[in-house]
Structures are given as C-alpha cells and as structure tokens.
FIKEKE-963683 format. One record per residue (C-alpha): residue in one letter; x, z, y. Coordinates in steps of 0.5 Angstrom, whole numbers, plus 500, padded with zeros to 3 digits. Example, Ala and Ser with C-alpha at 12.3 -4.5 7.8 and 13.67 -1.06 7.14 Angstrom:
# residues 2
+------+-----+-----+-----+
! type !   X !   Z !   Y !
+------+-----+-----+-----+
!    A ! 525 ! 516 ! 491 !
!    S ! 527 ! 514 ! 498 !
+------+-----+-----+-----+
This chain:
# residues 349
+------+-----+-----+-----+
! type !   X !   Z !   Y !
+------+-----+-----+-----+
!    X ! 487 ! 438 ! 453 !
!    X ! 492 ! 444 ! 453 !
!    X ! 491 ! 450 ! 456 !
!    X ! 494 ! 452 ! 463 !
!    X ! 499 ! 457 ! 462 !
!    X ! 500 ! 464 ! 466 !
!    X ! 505 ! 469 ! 467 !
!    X ! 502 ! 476 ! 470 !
!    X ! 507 ! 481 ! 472 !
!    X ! 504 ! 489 ! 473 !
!    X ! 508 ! 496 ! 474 !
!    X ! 509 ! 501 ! 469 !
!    X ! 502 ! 505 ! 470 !
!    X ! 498 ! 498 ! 468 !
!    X ! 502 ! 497 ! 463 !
!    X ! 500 ! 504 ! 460 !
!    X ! 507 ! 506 ! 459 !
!    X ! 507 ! 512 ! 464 !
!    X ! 505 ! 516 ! 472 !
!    X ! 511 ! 516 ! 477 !
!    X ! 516 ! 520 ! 471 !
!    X ! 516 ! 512 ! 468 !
!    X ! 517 ! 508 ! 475 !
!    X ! 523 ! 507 ! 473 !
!    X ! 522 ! 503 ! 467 !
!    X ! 527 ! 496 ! 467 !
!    X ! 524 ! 491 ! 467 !
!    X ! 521 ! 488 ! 460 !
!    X ! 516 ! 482 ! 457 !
!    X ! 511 ! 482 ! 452 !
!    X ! 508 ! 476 ! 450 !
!    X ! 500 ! 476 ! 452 !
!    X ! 496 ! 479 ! 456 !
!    X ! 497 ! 487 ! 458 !
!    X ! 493 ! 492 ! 462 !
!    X ! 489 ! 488 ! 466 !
!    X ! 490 ! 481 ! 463 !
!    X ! 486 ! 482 ! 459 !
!    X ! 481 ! 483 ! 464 !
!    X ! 483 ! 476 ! 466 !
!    X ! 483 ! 473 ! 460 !
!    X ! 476 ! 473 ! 460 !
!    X ! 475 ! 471 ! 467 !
!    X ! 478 ! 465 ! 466 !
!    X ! 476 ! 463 ! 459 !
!    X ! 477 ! 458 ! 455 !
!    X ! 482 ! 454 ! 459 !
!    X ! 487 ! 458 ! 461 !
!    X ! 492 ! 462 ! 456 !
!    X ! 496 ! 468 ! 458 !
!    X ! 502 ! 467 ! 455 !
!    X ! 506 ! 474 ! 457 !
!    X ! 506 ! 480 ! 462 !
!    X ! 512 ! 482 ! 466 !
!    X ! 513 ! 489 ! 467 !
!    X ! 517 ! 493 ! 471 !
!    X ! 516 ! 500 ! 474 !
!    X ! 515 ! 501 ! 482 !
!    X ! 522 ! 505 ! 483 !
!    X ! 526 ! 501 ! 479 !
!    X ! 524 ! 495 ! 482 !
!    X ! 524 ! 497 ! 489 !
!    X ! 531 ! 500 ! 489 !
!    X ! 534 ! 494 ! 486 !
!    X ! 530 ! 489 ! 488 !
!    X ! 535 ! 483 ! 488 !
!    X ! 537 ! 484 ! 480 !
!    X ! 530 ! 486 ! 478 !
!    X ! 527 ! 480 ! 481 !
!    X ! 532 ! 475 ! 479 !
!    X ! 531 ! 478 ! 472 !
!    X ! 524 ! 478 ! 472 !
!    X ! 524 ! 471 ! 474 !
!    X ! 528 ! 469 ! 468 !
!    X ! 523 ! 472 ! 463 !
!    X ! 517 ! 467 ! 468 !
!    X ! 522 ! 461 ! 467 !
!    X ! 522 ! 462 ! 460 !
!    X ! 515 ! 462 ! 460 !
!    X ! 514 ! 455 ! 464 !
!    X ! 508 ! 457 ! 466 !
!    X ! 503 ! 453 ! 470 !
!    X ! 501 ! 459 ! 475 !
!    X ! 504 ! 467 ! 477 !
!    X ! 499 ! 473 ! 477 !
!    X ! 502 ! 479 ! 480 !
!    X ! 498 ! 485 ! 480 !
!    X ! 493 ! 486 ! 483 !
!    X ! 497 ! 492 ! 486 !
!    X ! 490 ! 495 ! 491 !
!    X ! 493 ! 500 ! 496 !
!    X ! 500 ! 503 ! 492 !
!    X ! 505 ! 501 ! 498 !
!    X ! 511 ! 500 ! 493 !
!    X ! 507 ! 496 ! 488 !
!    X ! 504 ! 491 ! 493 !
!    X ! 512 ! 490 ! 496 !
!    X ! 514 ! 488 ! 488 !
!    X ! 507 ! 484 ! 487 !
!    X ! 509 ! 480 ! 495 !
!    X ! 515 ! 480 ! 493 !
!    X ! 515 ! 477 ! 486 !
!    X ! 509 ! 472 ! 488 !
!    X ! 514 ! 469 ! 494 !
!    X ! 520 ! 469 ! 489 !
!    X ! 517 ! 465 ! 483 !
!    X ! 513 ! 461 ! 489 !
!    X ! 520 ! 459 ! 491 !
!    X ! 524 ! 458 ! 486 !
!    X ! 519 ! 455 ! 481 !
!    X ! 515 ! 451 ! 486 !
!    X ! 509 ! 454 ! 482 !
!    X ! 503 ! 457 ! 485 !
!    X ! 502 ! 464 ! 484 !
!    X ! 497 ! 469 ! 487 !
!    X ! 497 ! 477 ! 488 !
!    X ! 491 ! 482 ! 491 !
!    X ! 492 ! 488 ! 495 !
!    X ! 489 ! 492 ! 500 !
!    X ! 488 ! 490 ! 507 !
!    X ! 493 ! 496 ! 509 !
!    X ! 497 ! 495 ! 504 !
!    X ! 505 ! 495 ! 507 !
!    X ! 506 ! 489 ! 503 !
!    X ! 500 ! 485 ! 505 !
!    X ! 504 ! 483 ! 513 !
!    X ! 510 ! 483 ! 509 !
!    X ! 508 ! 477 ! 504 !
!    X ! 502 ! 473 ! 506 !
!    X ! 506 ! 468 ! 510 !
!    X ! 509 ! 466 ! 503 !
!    X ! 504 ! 467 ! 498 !
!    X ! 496 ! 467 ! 497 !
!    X ! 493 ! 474 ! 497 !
!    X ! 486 ! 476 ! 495 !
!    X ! 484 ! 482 ! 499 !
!    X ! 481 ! 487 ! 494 !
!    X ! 478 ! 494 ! 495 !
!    X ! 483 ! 500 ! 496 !
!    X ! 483 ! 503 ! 489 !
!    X ! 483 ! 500 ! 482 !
!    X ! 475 ! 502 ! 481 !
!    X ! 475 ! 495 ! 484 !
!    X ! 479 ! 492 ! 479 !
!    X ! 472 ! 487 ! 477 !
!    X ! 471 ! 485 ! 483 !
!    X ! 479 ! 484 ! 485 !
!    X ! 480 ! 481 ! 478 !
!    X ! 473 ! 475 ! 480 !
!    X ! 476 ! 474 ! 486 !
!    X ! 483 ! 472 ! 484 !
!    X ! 481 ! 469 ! 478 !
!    X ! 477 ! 464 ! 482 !
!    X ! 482 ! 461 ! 486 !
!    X ! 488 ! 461 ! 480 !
!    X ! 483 ! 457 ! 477 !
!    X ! 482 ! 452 ! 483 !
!    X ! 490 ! 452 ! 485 !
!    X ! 491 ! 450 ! 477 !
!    X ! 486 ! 444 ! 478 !
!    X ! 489 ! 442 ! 484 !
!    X ! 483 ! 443 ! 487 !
!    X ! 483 ! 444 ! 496 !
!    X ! 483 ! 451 ! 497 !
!    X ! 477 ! 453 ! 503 !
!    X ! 479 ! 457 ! 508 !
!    X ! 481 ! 465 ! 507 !
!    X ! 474 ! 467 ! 509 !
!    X ! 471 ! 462 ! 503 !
!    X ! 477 ! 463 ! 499 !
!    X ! 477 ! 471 ! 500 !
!    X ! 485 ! 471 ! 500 !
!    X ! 487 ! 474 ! 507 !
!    X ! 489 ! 469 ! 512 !
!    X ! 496 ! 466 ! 513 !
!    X ! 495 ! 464 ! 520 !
!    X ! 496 ! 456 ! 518 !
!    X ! 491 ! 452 ! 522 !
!    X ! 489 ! 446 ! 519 !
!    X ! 483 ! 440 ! 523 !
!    X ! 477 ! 440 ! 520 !
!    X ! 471 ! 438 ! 522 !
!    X ! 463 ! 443 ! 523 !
!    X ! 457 ! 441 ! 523 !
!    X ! 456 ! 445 ! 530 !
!    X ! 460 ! 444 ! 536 !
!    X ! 464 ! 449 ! 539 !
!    X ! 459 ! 451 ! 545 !
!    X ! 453 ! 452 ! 540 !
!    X ! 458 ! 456 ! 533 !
!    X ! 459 ! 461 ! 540 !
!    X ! 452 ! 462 ! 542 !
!    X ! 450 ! 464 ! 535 !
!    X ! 455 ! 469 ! 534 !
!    X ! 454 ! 471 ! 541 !
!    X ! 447 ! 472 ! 539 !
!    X ! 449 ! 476 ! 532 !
!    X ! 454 ! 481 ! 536 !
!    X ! 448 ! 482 ! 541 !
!    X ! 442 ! 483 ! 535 !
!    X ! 447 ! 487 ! 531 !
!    X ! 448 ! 482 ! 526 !
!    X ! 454 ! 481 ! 521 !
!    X ! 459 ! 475 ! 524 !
!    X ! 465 ! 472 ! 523 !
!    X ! 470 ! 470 ! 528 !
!    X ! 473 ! 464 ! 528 !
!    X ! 480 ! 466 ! 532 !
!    X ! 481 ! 474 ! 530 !
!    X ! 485 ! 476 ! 535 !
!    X ! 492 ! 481 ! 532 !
!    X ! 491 ! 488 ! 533 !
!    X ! 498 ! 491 ! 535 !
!    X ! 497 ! 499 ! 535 !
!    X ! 501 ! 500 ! 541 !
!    X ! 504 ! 507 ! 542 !
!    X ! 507 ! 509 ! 548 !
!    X ! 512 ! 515 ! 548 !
!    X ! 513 ! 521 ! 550 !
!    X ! 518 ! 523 ! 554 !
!    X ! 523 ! 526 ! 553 !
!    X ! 523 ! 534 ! 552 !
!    X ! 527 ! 537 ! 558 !
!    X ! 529 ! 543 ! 554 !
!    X ! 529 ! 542 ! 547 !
!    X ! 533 ! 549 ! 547 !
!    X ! 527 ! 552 ! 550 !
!    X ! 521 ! 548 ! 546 !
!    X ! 516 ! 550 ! 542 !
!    X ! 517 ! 545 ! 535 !
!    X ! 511 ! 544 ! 530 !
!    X ! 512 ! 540 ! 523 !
!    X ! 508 ! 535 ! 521 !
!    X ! 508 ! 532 ! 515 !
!    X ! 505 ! 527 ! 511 !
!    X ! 509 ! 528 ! 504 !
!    X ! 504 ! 532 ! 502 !
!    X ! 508 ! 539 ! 501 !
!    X ! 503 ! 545 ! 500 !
!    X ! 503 ! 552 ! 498 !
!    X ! 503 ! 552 ! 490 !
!    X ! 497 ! 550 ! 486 !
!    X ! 494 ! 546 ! 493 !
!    X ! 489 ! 551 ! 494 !
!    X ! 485 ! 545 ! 499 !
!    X ! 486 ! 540 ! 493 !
!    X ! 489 ! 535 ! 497 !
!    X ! 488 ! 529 ! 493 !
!    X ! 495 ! 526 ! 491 !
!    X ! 492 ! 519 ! 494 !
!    X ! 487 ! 516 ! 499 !
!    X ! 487 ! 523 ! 502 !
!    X ! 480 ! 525 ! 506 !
!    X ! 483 ! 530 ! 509 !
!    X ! 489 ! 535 ! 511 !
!    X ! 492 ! 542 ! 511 !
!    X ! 495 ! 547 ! 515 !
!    X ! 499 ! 553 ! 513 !
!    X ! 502 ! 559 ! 516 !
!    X ! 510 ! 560 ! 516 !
!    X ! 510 ! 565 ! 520 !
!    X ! 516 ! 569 ! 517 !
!    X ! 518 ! 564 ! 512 !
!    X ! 525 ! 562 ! 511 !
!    X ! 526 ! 557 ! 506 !
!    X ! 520 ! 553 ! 501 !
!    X ! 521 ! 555 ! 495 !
!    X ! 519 ! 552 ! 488 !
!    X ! 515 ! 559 ! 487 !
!    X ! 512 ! 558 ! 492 !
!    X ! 511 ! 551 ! 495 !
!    X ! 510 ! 543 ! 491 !
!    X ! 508 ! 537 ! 494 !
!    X ! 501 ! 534 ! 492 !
!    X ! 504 ! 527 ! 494 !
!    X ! 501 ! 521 ! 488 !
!    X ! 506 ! 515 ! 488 !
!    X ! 513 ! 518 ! 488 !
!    X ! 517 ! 522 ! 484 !
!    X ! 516 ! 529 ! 486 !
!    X ! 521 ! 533 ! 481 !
!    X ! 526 ! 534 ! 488 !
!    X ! 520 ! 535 ! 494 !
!    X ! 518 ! 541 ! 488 !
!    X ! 525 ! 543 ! 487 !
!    X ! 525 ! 544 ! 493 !
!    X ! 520 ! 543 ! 499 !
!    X ! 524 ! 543 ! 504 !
!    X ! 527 ! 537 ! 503 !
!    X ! 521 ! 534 ! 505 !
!    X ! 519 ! 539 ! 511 !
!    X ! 525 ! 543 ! 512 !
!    X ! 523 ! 550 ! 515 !
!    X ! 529 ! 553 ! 512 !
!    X ! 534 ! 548 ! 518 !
!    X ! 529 ! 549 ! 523 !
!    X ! 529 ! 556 ! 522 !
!    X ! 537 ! 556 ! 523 !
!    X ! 536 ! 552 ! 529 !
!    X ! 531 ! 557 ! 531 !
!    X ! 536 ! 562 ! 529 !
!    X ! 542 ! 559 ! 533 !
!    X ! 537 ! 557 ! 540 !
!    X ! 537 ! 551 ! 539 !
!    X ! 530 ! 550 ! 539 !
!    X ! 526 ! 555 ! 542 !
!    X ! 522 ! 556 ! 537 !
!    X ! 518 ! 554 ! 531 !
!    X ! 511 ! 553 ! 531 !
!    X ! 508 ! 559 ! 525 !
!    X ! 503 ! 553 ! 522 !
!    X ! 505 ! 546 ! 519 !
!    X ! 500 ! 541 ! 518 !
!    X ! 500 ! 537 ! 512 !
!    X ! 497 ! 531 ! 509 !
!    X ! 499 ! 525 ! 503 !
!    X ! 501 ! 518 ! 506 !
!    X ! 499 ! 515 ! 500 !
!    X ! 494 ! 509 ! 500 !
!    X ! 490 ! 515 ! 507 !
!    X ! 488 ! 509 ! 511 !
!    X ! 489 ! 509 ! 517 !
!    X ! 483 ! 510 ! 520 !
!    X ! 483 ! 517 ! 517 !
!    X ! 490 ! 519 ! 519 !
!    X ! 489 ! 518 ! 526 !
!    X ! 482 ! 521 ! 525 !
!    X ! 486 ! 528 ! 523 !
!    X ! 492 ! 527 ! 528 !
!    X ! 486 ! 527 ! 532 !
!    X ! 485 ! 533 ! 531 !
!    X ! 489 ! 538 ! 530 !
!    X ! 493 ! 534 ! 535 !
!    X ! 489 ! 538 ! 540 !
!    X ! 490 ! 544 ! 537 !
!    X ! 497 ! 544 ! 537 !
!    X ! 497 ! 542 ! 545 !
!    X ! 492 ! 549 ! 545 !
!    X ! 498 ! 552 ! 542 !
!    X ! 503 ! 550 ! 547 !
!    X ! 507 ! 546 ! 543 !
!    X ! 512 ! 541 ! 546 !
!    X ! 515 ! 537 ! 541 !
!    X ! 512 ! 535 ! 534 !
!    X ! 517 ! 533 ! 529 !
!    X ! 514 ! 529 ! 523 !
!    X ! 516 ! 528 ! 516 !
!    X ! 515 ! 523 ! 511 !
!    X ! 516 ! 522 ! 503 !
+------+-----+-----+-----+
C-alpha cells in the first residue's frame, strides 16, 4: 500500500528563516517536511508521508492574498496530495487569516480535506471555521505537542475516510452544522445531569452553546470637542525608549501609563514600539504614527480640542486575550473618568 500524501504550508518564523524582518518572504516550496513537519512526520508514522512544505511570509501573504494564494496553490497541485496541513498558527492573527485561508482555498479548489489549528481567539477562527476544519490549540507555540497530536488525529481519520465525531470529540471548533444522532440518554435526563454537575461545581459540556456577542453600546456624541479633554490609548505598543515596564512584545499581562506633559512629537531617541507581529521599523522611526501626539498637540494648539490628557495608556494587541484587554481597560478607565477625561481616542497597529 502506498503512503498518503500531505502538503503543509507555514510562515517565515516556522520555516526558520526569520522574525517579522523576513515576513515578507515570497512564497516558496521545499520538498518534505520542515519546521514543525517534522514533528507531524512522527506523529503520523509509517503511513503518511510529508512530501513538501509551502512557505510564505505573514506580510506578504496578507498584503497580496489573491496572487500569494493562487501561487501557493500551484505548488499543492503539483504535489497531488491526499491532504493539506496549515500551521498550525496558535494566536498570531495574520498567520491564522493565511492558515484559514489557504486551508479553505486548496479545500475548494482540490476538493481535498485539509486541516489547520489555531487559538480560540484568534481573528482567523470565526473567519474561516465554516470552510475548513480547525483544531483548537493553546495560544502559543509552547502547545505545539499538544496541537501537533490533536491535529494529526483527525488527518489521519480524514485521510481513511473514516466518520469524523463530533467538534468536542474531534477537538476541531465547532462549525455550527447540526447533524441527527442518536444518545443513549434522553433529552429530559442529559439536562438533569448537567444541571446537576452546574449545580455541584462540576465540569460539563453543553450540547447547544449559545453565541456570545460582545454588544457595545456607544457613547454619545461629545458636546463640545473644542472644549473636551481627549486621552490617547493604544494598543500598538509604543513606549519610552528601552520599555522600562517591559511590556512583552505578544500575549501581554499587562499595560503602561506614561506621562506627556510638555511633550510635542514622539521621537526615535525617545520612544519605540514593544509590538511582536509586525514590522516596527516605521512606528520606531516615528511613534506618532502609531499614537500621534504631535497632531494632537497642533489641535490643542489650534482649539480644536480642549486639551490633551498629560498620560497615554499603552499596551500590545498581539495574541492579549481578550480577557486581559478588558480587565486593563477596566482599569485605567476609572482612572481617566477621576481625570476628567471626556473623550478617548484609541490607536491600534
């Protein structure tokens, strides 16, 4: 019997090639398995062969995603593969958008499966899950053994033919299909059960997830901008040079305040960006273009604000989860109400 054949696809930082300096690499192809293929190799064994890998870099991929694809595409083709693996990407936004779209497009126009894994959070995941299976991974590349085993498994199922169970049982993130089936419990007992485990304290599953819509109302419109007081927020990551609160560069714990009082313009001397994930040559040529003082201050200058708040709060978008973003804006929101601030003007990469 000969072996099924797999093509993966990874970004410039599996492959080894480089950080964000090499994320605009063009795509390329190597024969075998590379950078986390070889952790795949193993997993699957004898039966499964890895013929080639698919590289592109995150910056390049998503700022020509048409031409990058179709091309990418041509070098699984060649391959005639029996199966497409992307990434896994974890939490890194613009490698999951390129896993989720790669993995739908070879899907499509092969009409081969294909598989990817990425974070629950991450933006590629509600994006992409309609058209292709993706395995919910840890948030980092430390889960790279779990994430490999988890994956693996259902390429293996999905190469036999085999019926795929359920996304609980699978470990992919559900795709919101409802299919019949038959439980060994009725309806009126599986609810008791779980009631009774919610009740206890007990860990349970249920069978019919409600979305979750994080629903902001807002605000109204500020009376007299001329007359307000105006913070800046940001989640690009700009700091005093050397980040002396050492902000991590992704996955951030927790934020920084900086005073600006007298200041005009965010030097190259005198502030940088912490931000992993994109290319920071430009935010460290000049940090106001990620949070711009110097404009705000020529509207302060000009009365066309009242005035600007002397501290800025700062933090990294970059794999934060959600649930620590909103516990800092939490935060220092009631400090910058205490301050009197009417408006917030907040910044992003």
């Amino acid at each position: 019997m000969s072996k099924y054949r797999v093509v993966m696809y990874i970004n410039q930082f599996f492959a080894q090639i480089g950080g964000e300096e090499k994320a605009d690499i063009r795509p390329e192809y190597r024969p075998g398995p590379v950078g986390p293929g070889n952790a795949f190799k193993m997993a699957f064994g004898e039966d499964v062969e890895i013929v080639g890998t698919c590289i592109c870099g995150d910056s390049y991929f998503n700022e020509n995603m048409d031409s990058a694809k179709a091309e990418v595409l041509e070098m699984v083709k060649k391959a005639s593969p029996d199966l497409f693996i992307a990434g896994p990407a974890f939490n890194a936004g613009r490698y999951g958008v390129a896993c989720g779209e790669m993995a739908s497009f070879v899907k499509a126009e092969l009409g081969i499966p294909t598989v990817t894994g990425m974070y629950v959070e991450n933006p590629g995941v509600d994006m992409y899950k309609a058209g292709t299976y993706i395995v919910s991974t840890r948030n980092s590349a430390a889960g790279m053994a779990d994430a490999v085993k988890k994956v693996s498994a259902l390429a293996l199922k999905l190469l036999k033919g085999e019926k795929v169970g359920s996304s609980v049982e699978e470990n992919y993130i559900n795709q919101g299909i409802r299919v019949n089936m038959f439980e060994e419990k009725r309806g009126s007992e599986r609810a008791v059960d779980m009631l009774v485990k919610k009740l206890a304290g007990e860990a349970f599953t249920t069978e019919y997830p409600m979305p979750d819509f994080d629903r902001v109302e807002p605000n109204k419109a500020v009376k007299d901008i001329t007359k307000a007081k105006v913070a800046l927020v940001t989640s690009g990551g700009i700091v005093p040079f050397g980040n002396p609160d050492h902000i991590e560069s992704s996955s951030a714990s927790h934020y920084g305040k900086y005073d600006i009082e007298g200041v005009t313009d965010l030097t190259a001397e005198t502030y940088q960006t912490a931000h992993g994930g994109y290319d920071p040559v430009y935010a460290n040529q000049d940090a106001d273009r990620v949070l711009p003082v110097d404009i705000m201050r020529e509207m302060e200058k000009e009365g066309k604000i009242g005035s600007l708040h002397r501290y800025f709060y700062t933090t990294v978008g970059n794999g934060t989860s959600v649930k620590n973003a909103k516990a800092f804006a939490a935060e220092y929101a009631q400090e910058l109400k205490a301050d009197g601030v009417d408006c917030v003007i907040l910044t992003s990469t």
